[in-house]
C-alpha positions in Angstrom: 41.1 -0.9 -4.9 41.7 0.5 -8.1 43.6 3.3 -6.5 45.6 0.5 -5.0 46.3 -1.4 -8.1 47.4 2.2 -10.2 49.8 3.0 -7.3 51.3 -0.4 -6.5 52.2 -0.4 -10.5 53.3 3.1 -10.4 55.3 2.6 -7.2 57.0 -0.6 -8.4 57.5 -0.1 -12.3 57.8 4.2 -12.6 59.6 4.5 -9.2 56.8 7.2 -8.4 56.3 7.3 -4.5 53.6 9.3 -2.6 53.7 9.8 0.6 50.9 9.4 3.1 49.3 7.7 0.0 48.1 4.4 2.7 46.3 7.3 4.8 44.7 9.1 2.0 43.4 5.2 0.8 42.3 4.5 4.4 40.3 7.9 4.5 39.1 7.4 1.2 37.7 4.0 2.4 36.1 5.1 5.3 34.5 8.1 3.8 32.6 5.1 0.5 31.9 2.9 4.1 30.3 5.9 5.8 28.5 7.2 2.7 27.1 3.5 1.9 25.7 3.3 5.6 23.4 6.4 5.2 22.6 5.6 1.4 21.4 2.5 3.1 19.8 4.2 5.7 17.8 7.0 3.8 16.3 3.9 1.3 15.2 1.8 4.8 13.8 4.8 5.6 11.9 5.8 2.2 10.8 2.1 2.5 9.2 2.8 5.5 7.6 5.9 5.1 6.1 4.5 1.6 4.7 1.3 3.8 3.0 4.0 5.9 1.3 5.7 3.2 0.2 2.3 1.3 -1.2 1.4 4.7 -3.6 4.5 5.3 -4.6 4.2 1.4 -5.3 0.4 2.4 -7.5 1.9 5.5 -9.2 4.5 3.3 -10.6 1.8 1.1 -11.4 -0.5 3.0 -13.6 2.1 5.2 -15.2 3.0 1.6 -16.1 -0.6 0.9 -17.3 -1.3 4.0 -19.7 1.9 3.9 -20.5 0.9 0.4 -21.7 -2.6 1.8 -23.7 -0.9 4.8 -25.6 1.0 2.1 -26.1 -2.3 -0.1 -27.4 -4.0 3.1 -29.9 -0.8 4.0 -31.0 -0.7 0.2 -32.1 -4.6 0.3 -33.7 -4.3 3.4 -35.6 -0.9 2.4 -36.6 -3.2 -0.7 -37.3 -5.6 1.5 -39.7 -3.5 4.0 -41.5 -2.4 0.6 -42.2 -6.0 -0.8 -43.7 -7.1 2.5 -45.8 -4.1 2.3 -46.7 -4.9 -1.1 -48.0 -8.6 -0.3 -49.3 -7.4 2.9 -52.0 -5.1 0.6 -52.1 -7.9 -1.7 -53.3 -10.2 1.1 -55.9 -7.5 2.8 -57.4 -7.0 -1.5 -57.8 -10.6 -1.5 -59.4 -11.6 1.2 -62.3 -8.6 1.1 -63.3 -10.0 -2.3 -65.7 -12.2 -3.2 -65.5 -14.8 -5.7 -66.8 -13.7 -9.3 -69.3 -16.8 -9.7 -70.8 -16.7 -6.3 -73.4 -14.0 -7.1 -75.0 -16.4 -9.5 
């Protein structure tokens, strides 16, 4: 457009005529359309490919967590396991004793 504006004034105030000057805009046009288009293009694109990698990071972590949670869970219940044990013995010491005053 500012092409336009420089040679409509040139044209009508200096007398200056170029020819072929409406093909040359035309061209020029299309060539800022066709270049817009793929600038367009390539960002969809890096969009995309940047959506891909955030999703396999996203995947990666939440495998980690979820491993992370299955230990958690296998720790408790290993704690667990032991503290039954535990009373278990506690139980079998107490009931094979006698009472301290009973002797007496």
């Amino acid at each position: 457009m500012i092409l336009q504006i420089i040679y409509a004034y040139l044209e009508n105030f200096a007398g200056f005529e170029i020819k072929l000057f409406d093909w040359m805009y035309t061209s020029i046009s299309y060539i800022y359309v066709a270049v817009a288009i793929l600038m367009i293009k390539t960002e969809i694109i890096n969009q995309k490919i940047q959506l891909m990698r955030l999703n396999k990071i996203q995947e990666q972590v939440s495998k980690e967590v979820e491993e992370q949670e299955a230990e958690k869970e296998e720790k408790k219940e290993k704690q667990n396991e032991g503290d039954e044990e535990k009373e278990n013995k506690k139980e079998e010491n107490t009931g094979n004793e006698q009472p301290e005053g009973s002797n007496a």
